[in-house]
PATIVO-700157 format. One record per residue (C-alpha): x, y, z. Coordinates in steps of 0.02 Angstrom, whole numbers, padded with zeros to 5 digits, always signed. Example, Ala and Ser with C-alpha at 12.3 -4.5 7.8 and 13.67 -1.06 7.14 Angstrom:
+00615-00225+00390+00684-00053+00357
# end
This chain:
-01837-00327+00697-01946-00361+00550-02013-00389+00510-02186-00448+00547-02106-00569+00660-01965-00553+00782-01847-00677+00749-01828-00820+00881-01711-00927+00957-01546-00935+00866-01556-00799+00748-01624-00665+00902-01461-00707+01009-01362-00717+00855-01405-00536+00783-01409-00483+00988-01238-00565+01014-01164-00465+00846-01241-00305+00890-01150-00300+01077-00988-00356+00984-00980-00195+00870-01032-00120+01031-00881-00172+01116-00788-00166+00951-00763+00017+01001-00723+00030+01169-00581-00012+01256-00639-00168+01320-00610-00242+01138-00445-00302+01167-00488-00421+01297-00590-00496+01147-00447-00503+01048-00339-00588+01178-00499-00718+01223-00500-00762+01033-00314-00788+01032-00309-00901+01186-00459-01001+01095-00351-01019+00962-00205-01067+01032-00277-01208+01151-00359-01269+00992-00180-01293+00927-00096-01359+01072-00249-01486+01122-00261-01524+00924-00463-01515+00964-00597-01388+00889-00635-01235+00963-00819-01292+00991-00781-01437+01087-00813-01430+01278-00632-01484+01310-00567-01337+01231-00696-01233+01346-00661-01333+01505-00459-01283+01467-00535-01097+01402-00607-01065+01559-00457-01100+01668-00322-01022+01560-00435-00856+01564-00391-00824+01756-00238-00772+01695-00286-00672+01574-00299-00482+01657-00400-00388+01531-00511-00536+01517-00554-00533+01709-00591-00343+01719-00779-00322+01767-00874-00245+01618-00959-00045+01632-01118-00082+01670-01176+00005+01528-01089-00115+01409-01189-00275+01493-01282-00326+01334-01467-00288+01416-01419-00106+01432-01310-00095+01277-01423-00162+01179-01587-00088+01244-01635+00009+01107-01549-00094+00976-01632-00134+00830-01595-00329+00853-01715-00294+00992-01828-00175+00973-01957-00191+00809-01932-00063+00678-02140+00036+00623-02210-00081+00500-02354+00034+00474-02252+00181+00443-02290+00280+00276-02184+00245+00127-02101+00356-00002-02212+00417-00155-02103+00330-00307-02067+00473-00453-02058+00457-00630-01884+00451-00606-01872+00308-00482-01988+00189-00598-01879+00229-00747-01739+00155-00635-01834+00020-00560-01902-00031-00736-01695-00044-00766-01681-00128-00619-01810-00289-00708-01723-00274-00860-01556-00307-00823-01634-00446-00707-01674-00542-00868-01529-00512-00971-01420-00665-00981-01269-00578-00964-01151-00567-00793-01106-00400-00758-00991-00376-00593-01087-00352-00405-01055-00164-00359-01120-00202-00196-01270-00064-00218-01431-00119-00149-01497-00084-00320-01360-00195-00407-01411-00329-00267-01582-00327-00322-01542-00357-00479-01442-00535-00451-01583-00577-00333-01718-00563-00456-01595-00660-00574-01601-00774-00443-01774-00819-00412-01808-00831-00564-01670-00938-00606-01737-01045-00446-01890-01061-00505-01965-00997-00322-02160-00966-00305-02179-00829-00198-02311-00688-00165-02270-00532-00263-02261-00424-00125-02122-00530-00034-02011-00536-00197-01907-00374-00174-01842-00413+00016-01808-00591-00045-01708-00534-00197-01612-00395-00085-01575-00548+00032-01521-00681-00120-01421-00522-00211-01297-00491-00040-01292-00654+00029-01327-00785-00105-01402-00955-00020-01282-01120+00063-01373-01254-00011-01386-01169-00177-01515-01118-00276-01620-01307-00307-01656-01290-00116-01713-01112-00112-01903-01100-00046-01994-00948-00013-02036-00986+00153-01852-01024+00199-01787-00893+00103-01921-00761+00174-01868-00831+00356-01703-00800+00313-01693-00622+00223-01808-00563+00394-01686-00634+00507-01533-00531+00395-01611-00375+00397-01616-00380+00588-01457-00417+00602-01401-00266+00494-01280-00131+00582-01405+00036+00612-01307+00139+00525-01268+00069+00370-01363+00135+00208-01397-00037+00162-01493-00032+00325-01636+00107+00263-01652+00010+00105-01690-00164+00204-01797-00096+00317-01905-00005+00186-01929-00171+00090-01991-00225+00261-02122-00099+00282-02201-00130+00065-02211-00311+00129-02283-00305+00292-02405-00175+00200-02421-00294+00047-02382-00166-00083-02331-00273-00276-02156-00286-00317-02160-00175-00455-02228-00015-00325-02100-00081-00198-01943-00065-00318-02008+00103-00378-02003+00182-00183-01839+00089-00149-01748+00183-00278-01820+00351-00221-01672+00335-00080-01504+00380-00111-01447+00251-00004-01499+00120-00144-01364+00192-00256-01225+00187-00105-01088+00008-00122-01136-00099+00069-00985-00132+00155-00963-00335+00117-00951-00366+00314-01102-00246+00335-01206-00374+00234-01147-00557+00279-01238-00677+00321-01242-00667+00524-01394-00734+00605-01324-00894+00661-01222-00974+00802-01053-01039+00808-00999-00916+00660-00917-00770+00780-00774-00835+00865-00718-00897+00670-00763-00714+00567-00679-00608+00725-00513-00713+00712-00511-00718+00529-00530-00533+00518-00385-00506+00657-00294-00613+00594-00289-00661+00404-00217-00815+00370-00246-00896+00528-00344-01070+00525-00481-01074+00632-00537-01258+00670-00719-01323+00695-00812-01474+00724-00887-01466+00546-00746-01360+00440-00571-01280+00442-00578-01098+00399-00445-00986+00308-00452-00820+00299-00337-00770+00134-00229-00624+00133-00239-00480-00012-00135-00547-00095-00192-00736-00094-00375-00680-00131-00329-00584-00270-00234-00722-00361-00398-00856-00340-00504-00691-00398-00385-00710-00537-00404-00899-00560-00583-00879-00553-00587-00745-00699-00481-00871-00800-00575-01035-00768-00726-00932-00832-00669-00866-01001-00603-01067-01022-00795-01125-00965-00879-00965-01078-00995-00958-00929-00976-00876-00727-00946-01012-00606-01071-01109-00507-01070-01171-00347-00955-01312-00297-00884-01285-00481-00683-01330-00459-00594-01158-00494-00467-01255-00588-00480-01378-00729-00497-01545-00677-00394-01643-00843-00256-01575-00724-00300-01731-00634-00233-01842-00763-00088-01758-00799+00079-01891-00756+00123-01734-00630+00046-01548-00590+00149-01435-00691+00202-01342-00519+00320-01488-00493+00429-01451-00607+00440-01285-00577+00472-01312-00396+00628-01448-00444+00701-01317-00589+00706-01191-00430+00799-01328-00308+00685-01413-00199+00749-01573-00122+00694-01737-00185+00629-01783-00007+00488-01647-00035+00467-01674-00207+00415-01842-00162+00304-01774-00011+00209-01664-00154+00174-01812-00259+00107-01924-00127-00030-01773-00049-00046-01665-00186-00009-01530-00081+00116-01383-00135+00276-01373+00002+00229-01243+00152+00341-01094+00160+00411-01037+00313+00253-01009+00413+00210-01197+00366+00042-01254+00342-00084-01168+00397-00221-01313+00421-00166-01435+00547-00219-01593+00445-00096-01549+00285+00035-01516+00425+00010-01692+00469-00018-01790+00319+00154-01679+00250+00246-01745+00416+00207-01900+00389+00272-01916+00178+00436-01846+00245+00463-01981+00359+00388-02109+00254+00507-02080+00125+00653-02033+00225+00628-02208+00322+00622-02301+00159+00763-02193+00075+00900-02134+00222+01018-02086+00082+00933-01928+00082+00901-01874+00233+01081-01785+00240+00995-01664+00059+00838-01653+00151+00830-01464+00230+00649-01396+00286+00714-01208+00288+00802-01214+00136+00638-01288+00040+00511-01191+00142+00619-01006+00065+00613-01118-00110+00420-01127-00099+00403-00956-00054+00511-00883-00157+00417-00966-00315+00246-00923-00248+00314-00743-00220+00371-00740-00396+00210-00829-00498+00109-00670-00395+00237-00564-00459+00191-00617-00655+00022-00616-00624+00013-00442-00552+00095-00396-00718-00056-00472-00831-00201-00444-00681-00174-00271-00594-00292-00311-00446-00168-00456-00406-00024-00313-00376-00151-00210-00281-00161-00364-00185+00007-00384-00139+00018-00178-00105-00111-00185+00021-00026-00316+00122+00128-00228+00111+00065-00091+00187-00043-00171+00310+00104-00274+00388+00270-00182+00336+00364-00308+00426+00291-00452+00373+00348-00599+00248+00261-00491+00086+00341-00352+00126+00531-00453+00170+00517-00549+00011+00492-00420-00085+00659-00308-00021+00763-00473-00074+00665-00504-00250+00700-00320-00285+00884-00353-00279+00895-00528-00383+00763-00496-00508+00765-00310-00511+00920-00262-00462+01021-00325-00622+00882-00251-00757+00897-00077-00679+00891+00060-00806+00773+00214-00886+00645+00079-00964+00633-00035-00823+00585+00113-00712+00429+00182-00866+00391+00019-00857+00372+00011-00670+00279+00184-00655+00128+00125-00755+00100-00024-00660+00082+00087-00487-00010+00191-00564-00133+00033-00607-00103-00042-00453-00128+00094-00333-00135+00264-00438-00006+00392-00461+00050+00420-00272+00146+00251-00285+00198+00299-00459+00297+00450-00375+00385+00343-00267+00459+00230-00393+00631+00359-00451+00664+00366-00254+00643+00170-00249+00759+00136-00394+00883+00256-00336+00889+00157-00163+00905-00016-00250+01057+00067-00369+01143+00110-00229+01112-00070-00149+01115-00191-00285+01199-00332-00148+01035-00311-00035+00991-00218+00086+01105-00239+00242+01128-00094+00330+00992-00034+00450+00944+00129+00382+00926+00030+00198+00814-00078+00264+00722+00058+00356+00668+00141+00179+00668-00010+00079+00515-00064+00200+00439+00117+00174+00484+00089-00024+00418-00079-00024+00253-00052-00114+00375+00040-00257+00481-00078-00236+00367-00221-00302+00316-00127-00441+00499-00143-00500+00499-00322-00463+00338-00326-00582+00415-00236-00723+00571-00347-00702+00485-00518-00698+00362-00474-00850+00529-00468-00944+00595-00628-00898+00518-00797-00999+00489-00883-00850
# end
């Protein structure tokens, strides 16, 4: 570790405990992970508890004797004291050992590196080391944080990936040097991020000024080389694995803690609040801060949201109308909620007002409102893919990672009602330059072969073999729907 001083306690098993998991991340053993974290997840939903309670472990531990691939004994090689024997989690990295001799070129790029430090203007994170170092001088600065020259560099590499929880009023440098040491240890070995860390290790440990530090860090390529966003987490804590494995495997799963409810968005979903946030910005003139509401709060003292209206132009039944008003909550779609507490508080409007007004019950239908809700969510990402293309390369990437899933479905029966009737020569130009912005010209190709199947099924897709290539067309497919819906007012 570094880095100077092995970490201790929580952050030692926590880097330890990551490093054997993208140990066993490769082997075949991983899938007994997979089904250990779905069991978890499951009791936590059928016991209604948190997965870090010790009820939920008490139940964990019995349902896991029937759980085969959980049972099997482990190689011994993949026990974590020989797995991780030579790890670097474990094993200090050579402080002592000699550093690069910076160039005229590297301090011409380190000098650049200061410079656009101070400029007051935001510029987007590549997710270089040298683009990190950048927003983590910015940061210090901007914090106000009195610490030694020679620690500066590994503390702005640290504040540039990660940024800090309690924001930047409560950054210190001893925290924040605790901290960054603790990170770097906890980096995967073979990431290029990795070399950079560890040689802003070695200048502190040997004291050299931040100015001579910068100037050998951008002798490596590997400074110039985007860090893989999971590479570079924060991860050198407990209690954070079980949530970030389940929210990888499975995005849009809630994960349920003592402290917090965790939601990992799909493409698609993360690429409309990336769009939010760009909007909320250009209204402020300024980037966000943290705990800054992405939307603007005089929607608060509006008589209604304006998604109400939109949801009772498109049919949904007064019973859920009224459940909207009363939680402020949008109606789920056919998956439902995905946190457990706006499943209940929704439940319990419903029968509230269906108790109070039984005249309705008879109009109230939870499928027909759930496809209503989706339907309108589907199509708002639909308009906003045509004025944000990263919102369409969203929506393309979850396509492709679940063909059969409700992206991909919703888009085969959009593509016949808003597509379907504006079907001709422009519609498909039109189409063709939004695949090539959404995912380059290999989806652009496959938009004549997508329109040609949607001609020839303009009452939906029914037969087998139609659905079979309107799944494979799907991506194209939404790029119709795009072009289609950018013509329509609403």
């Amino acid at each position: 570790m570094c880095r100077g001083e092995s970490p201790k306690g929580e952050a030692s098993f926590a880097n330890a405990r990551d490093a054997w998991l993208d140990v066993l991340r490769e082997n075949r053993q991983w899938p007994a992970v997979a089904e250990l974290l779905e069991r978890m997840l499951a009791l936590s939903k059928r016991l209604d508890v948190p997965i870090d309670t010790p009820q939920l472990f008490l139940e964990l531990s019995a349902d896991l004797s029937t759980a085969e691939r959980c049972m099997e004994a482990l190689p011994l090689g993949l026990h974590p004291a020989e797995a991780l024997a030579e790890h670097r989690s474990i094993v200090d990295i050579n402080l002592r050992e000699r550093l690069p001799e910076p160039t005229r070129g590297s301090h011409r790029a380190a000098d650049a590196v200061r410079t656009l430090a101070a400029i007051e203007i935001e510029l987007p994170h590549d997710l270089t080391p040298a683009d990190a170092l950048r927003i983590g001088l910015r940061t210090l600065t901007a914090a106000n944080v009195t610490a030694a020259d020679h620690e500066l560099v590994l503390l702005a590499l640290f504040l540039g990936y990660t940024g800090y929880a309690g924001g930047t009023a409560d950054i210190t440098a001893a925290l924040a040097r605790e901290r960054a040491q603790n990170w770097v240890a906890g980096l995967p070995e073979r990431a290029p991020v990795t070399a950079v860390a560890d040689l802003a290790c070695r200048a502190m440990a040997q004291r050299l000024g931040s100015a001579e530090t910068l100037a050998r860090l951008m002798t490596l390529p590997q400074v110039h080389v985007p860090a893989e966003p999971a590479h570079v987490s924060w991860r050198s804590e407990v209690g954070i694995a079980a949530v970030r494995e389940a929210l990888a495997l499975w995005p849009g799963t809630c994960v349920r803690t003592s402290e917090h409810e965790h939601i990992a968005l799909g493409e698609q979903a993360a690429a409309l609040v990336e769009f939010q946030r760009k909007l909320r910005e250009a209204q402020l003139q300024r980037p966000l801060h943290l705990n800054d509401p992405l939307f603007d709060p005089s929607i608060l003292d509006l008589p209604e949201p304006p998604w109400l209206a939109l949801l009772e132009e498109a049919g949904l039944s007064v019973t859920s109308l009224h459940a909207s008003r009363t939680t402020g909550l949008t109606p789920p779609g056919p998956a439902g909620f995905t946190k457990t507490s706006h499943q209940r508080a929704w439940r319990a409007a419903i029968d509230d007002f269906l108790h109070a007004h039984p005249e309705h019950e008879k109009d109230y239908d939870p499928e027909h409102d759930a496809g209503v809700a989706e339907t309108l969510a589907f199509t708002l990402g639909m308009k906003t893919a045509a004025i944000d293309p990263s919102v369409g390369a969203g929506t393309i990437a979850e396509i492709r990672r679940d063909p059969d899933g409700p992206a991909a479905a919703m888009t085969l029966r959009t593509a016949v009602t808003t597509a379907g009737p504006l079907l001709d020569a422009s519609l498909v130009a039109a189409a063709k330059e939004h695949a090539r912005a959404f995912d380059g010209h290999g989806l652009a190709r496959d938009i004549e072969p997508a329109a040609a199947l949607l001609s020839g099924h303009r009452e939906g897709f029914t037969d087998p073999n139609a659905t079979r290539q309107g799944r494979r067309l799907a991506p194209a497919l939404f790029c119709l729907t795009v072009a289609a819906a950018a013509r329509t007012p609403r």
